[in-house]
VMD Tcl script that draws the C-alpha trace (Angstrom):
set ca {
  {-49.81 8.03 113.75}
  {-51.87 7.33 110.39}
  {-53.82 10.55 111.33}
  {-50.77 12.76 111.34}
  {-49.33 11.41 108.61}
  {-51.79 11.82 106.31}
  {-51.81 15.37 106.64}
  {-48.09 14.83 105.99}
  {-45.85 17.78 104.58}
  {-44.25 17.96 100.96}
  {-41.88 15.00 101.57}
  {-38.89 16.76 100.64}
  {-36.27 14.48 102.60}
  {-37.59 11.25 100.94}
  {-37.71 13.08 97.80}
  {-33.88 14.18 97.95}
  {-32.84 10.62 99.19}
  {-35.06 8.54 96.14}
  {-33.86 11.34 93.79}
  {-30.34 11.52 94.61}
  {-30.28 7.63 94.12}
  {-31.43 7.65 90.78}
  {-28.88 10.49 89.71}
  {-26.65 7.83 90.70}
  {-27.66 5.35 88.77}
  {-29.53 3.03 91.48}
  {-33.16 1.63 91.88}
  {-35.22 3.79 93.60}
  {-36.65 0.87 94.79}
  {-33.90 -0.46 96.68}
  {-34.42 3.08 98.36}
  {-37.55 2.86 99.67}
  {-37.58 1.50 102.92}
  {-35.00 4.21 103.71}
  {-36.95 7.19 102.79}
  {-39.92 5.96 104.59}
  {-37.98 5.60 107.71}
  {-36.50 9.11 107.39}
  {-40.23 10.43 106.77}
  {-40.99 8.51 110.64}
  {-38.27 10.57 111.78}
  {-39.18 13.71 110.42}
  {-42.96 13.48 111.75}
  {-41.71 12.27 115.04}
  {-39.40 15.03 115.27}
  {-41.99 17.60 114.42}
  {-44.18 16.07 117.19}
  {-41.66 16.59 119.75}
  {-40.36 19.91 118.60}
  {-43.95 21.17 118.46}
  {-43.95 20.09 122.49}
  {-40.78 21.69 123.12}
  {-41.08 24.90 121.39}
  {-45.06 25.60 122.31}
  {-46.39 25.54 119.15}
  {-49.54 26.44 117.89}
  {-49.99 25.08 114.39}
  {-48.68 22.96 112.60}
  {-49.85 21.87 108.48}
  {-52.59 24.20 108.79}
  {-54.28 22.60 112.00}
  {-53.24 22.94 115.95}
  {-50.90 20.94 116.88}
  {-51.07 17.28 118.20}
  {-50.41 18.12 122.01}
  {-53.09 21.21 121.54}
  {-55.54 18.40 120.11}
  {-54.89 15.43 121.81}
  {-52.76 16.50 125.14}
  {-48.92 16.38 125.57}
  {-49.02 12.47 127.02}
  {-50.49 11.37 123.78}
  {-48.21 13.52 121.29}
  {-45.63 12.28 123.23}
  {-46.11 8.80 123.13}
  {-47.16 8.80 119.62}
  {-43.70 10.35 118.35}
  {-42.04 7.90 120.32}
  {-44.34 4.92 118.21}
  {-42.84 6.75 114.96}
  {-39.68 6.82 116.21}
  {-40.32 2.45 117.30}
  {-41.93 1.91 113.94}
  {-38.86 3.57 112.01}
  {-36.12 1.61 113.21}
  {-38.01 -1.73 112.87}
  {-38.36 -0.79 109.44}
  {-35.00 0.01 108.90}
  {-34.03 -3.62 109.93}
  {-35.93 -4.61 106.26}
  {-32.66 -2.96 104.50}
  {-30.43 -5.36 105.93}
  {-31.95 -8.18 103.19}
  {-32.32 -6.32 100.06}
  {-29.10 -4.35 100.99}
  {-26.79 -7.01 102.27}
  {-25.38 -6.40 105.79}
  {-22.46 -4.19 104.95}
  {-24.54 -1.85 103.19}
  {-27.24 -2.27 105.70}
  {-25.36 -1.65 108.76}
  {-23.45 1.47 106.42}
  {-27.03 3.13 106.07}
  {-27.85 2.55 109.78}
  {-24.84 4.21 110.84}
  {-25.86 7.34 108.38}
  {-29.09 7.44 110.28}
  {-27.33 7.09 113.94}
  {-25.46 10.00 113.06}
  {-28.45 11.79 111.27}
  {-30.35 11.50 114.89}
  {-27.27 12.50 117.36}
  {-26.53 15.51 115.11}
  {-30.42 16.97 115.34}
  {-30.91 16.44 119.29}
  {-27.77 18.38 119.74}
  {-29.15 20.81 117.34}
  {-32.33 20.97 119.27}
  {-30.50 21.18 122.44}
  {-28.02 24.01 120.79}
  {-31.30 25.85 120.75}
  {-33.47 25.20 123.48}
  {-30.35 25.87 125.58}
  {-30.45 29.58 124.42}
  {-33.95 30.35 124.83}
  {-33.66 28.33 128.17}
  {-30.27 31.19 129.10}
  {-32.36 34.06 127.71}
  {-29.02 34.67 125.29}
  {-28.90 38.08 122.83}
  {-25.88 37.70 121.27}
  {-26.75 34.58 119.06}
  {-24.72 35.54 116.03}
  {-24.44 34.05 112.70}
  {-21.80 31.84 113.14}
  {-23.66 30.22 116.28}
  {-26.98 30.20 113.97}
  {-25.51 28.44 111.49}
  {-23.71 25.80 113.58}
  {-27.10 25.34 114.72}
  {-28.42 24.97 111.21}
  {-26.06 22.34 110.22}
  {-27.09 19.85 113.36}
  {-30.29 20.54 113.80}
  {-31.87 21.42 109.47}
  {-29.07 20.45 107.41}
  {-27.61 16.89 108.53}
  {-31.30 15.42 108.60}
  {-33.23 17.05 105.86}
  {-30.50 17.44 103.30}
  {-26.65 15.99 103.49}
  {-27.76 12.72 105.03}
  {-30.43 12.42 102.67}
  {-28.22 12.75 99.86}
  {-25.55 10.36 101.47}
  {-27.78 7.60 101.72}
  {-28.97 7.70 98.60}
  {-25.48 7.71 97.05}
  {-24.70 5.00 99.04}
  {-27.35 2.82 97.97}
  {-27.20 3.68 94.42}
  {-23.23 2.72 94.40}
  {-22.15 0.66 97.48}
  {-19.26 -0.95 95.71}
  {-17.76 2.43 95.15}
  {-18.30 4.35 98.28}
  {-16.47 0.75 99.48}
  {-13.44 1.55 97.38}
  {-13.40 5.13 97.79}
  {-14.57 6.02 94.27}
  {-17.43 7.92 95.49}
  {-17.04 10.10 98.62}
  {-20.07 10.23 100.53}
  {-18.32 13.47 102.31}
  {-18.69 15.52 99.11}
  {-22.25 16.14 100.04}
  {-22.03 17.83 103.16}
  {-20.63 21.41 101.80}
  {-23.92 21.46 99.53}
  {-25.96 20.16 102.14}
  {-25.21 22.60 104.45}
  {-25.11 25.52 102.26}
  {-28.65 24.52 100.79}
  {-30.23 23.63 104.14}
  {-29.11 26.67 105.88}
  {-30.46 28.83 103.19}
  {-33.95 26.48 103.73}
  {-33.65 27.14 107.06}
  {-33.79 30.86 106.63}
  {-35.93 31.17 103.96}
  {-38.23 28.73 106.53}
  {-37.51 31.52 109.44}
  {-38.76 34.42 107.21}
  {-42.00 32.91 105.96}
  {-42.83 32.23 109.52}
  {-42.71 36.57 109.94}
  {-43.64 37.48 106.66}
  {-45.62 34.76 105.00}
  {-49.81 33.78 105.51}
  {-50.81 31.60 107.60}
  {-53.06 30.09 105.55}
  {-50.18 29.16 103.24}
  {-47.20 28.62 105.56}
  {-49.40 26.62 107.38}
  {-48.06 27.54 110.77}
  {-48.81 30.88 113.07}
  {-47.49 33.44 111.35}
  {-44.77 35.76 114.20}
  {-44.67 31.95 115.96}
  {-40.93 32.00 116.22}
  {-41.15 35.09 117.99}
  {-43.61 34.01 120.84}
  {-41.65 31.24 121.15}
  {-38.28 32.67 121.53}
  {-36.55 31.18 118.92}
  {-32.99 32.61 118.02}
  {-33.48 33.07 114.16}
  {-31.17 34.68 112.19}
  {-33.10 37.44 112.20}
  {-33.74 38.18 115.82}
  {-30.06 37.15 116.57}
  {-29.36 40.48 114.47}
  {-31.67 42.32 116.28}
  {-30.22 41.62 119.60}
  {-26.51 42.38 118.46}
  {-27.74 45.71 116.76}
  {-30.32 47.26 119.20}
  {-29.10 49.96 121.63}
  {-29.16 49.28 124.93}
  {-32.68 50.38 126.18}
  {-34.45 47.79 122.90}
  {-32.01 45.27 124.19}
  {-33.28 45.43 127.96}
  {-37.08 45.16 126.45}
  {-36.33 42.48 123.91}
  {-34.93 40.00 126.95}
  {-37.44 41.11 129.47}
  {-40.03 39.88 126.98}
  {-38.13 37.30 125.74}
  {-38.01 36.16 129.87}
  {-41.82 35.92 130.17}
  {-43.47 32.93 129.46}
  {-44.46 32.22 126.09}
  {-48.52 32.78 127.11}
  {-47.37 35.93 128.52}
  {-45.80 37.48 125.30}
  {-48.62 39.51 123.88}
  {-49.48 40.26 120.14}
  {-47.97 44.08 120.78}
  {-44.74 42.69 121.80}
  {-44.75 40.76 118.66}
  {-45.55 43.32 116.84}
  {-42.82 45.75 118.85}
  {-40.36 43.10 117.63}
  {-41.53 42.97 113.92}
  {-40.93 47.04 113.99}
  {-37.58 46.79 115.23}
  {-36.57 44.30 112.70}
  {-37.57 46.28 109.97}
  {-35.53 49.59 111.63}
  {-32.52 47.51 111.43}
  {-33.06 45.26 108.16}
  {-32.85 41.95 109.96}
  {-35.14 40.44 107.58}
  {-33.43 42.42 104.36}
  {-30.13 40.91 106.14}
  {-31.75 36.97 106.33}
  {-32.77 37.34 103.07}
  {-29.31 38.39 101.25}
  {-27.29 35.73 103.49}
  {-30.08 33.32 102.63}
  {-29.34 34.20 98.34}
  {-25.52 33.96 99.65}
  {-25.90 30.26 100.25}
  {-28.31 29.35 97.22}
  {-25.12 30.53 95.08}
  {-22.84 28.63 97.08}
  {-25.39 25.33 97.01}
  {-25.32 25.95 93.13}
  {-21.71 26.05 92.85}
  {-21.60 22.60 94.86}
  {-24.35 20.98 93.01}
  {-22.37 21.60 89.61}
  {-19.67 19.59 91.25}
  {-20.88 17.00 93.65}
  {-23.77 16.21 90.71}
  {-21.66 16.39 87.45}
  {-22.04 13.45 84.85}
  {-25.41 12.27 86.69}
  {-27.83 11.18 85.70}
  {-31.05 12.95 83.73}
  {-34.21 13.51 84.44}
  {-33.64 13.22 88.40}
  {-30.54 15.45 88.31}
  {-32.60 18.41 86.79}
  {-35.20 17.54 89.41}
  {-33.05 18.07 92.00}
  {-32.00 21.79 90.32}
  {-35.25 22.67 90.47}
  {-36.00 21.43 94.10}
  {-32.95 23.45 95.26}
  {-34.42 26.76 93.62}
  {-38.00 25.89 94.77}
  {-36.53 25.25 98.51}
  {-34.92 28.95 99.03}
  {-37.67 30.66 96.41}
  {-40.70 29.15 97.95}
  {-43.58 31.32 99.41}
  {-44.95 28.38 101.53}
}
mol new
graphics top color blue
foreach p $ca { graphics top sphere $p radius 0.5 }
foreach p [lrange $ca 0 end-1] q [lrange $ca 1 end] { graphics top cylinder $p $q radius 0.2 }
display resetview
């Protein structure tokens, strides 16, 4: 666990929750424990998903079950996943119990939103389905990216920077979910396009990866409602082959194809769509907050959807 850890990501969700407290007008400190336990999450997450999906890569380096063997990865998400909600129990003090038992019920529905998520898409690649369209992308966005990584986040930090008025209705922890969704979806994309277009040695992950592995991205959801019928019967007989069995020409077949029909152009522009709508929601959800961490959190959303890596 210390091992993976260390080579640990950019921290954005703990970032967003410690952030989004200060803007506030809390202690980041009273915050702690709770963005440490949603950084547990996240790893063990990624340790699963990496099973799940077949991955490669991950942070620049093969994955855990590549290096260590699926029983191990396994087991050692599971310890993160152990080790995070004993930690959480160290809120209940510092917090008092209502508050507490408030921020364990964020993260109870932070973890039943992303395993339907997950199961949203496995289920597809499982069913071999073409005619993922936006609407059923996005849906899968919001459980899967957008409850974890960015509106709970932002909740919880709220929450514990002004208990007494999320209490007495003052502050609505709902008004975060419109920009949380609209910002993680267009992270989500902008995350989905890197992984066709970007390095590896920058994205840190195999570079076409989505593709071997089936994923229905925005972009290849496109592709499968715009292809005629003879690219359609390819796509899912590739798509129906095991993951070692999906060559670097089929890849590459795919790739083509995208770029005849502008699926990435098309990812792209919806992916700009939602930054403006995440802007318009920040102005409101954020007004009268606090400086500096308010302009820190401007410049994390741009950096999230502008990003190269």
């Amino acid at each position: 666990m210390r091992d993976y850890i260390e080579t640990s990501g950019k921290g954005l969700r703990p970032a967003l929750l410690l952030a989004t407290c200060e803007a506030f007008g809390g202690n980041s400190e009273n915050a702690r424990v709770s963005a440490a336990v949603l950084e547990l999450l996240h790893n063990a997450f990624l340790i699963h998903d990496d099973i799940e999906d077949q991955s490669d890569f991950r942070r620049g380096r093969e994955c855990m079950h590549k290096r260590l063997g699926v029983p191990l990865a396994i087991n050692t998400g599971d310890g993160m996943q152990s080790l995070a909600l004993r930690l959480l129990r160290q809120n209940l003090g510092p917090l008092g119990p209502e508050t507490g038992m408030r921020v364990v019920d964020e993260f109870d529905h932070l973890l039943q939103q992303s395993i339907e998520g997950q199961a949203l898409e496995l289920g597809w690649i499982r069913d071999n389905r073409l005619n993922v369209d936006a609407s059923d992308y996005l849906r899968m966005c919001l459980k899967k990216t957008c409850w974890y990584s960015f509106i709970h986040p932002m909740r919880i930090g709220a929450l514990i920077a002004r208990p007494h008025d999320v209490a007495s209705g003052a502050l609505n922890l709902d008004d975060f979910n419109a920009f949380g969704f609209f910002l993680g979806a267009a992270f989500q994309i902008q995350d989905d396009v890197l992984n066709l277009v970007g390095s590896q040695d920058s994205y840190g992950k195999e570079i076409g990866g989505d593709i071997y592995e089936g994923k229905r991205t925005l972009m290849l959801g496109q592709l499968g409602l715009k292809a005629e019928e003879p690219e359609q019967a390819r796509l899912a007989e590739m798509l129906s082959n095991p993951r070692d069995a999906r060559s670097t020409q089929d890849v590459a077949w795919v790739l083509e194809r995208m770029s005849h029909y502008g699926s990435i152009r098309y990812a792209q522009d919806a992916a700009n769509d939602l930054l403006a709508a995440a802007r318009n929601e920040f102005a409101r959800v954020f007004a009268g907050t606090e400086d500096p961490p308010r302009a820190f959190l401007g410049q994390f959303m741009d950096y999230l959807v502008t990003r190269q890596v």
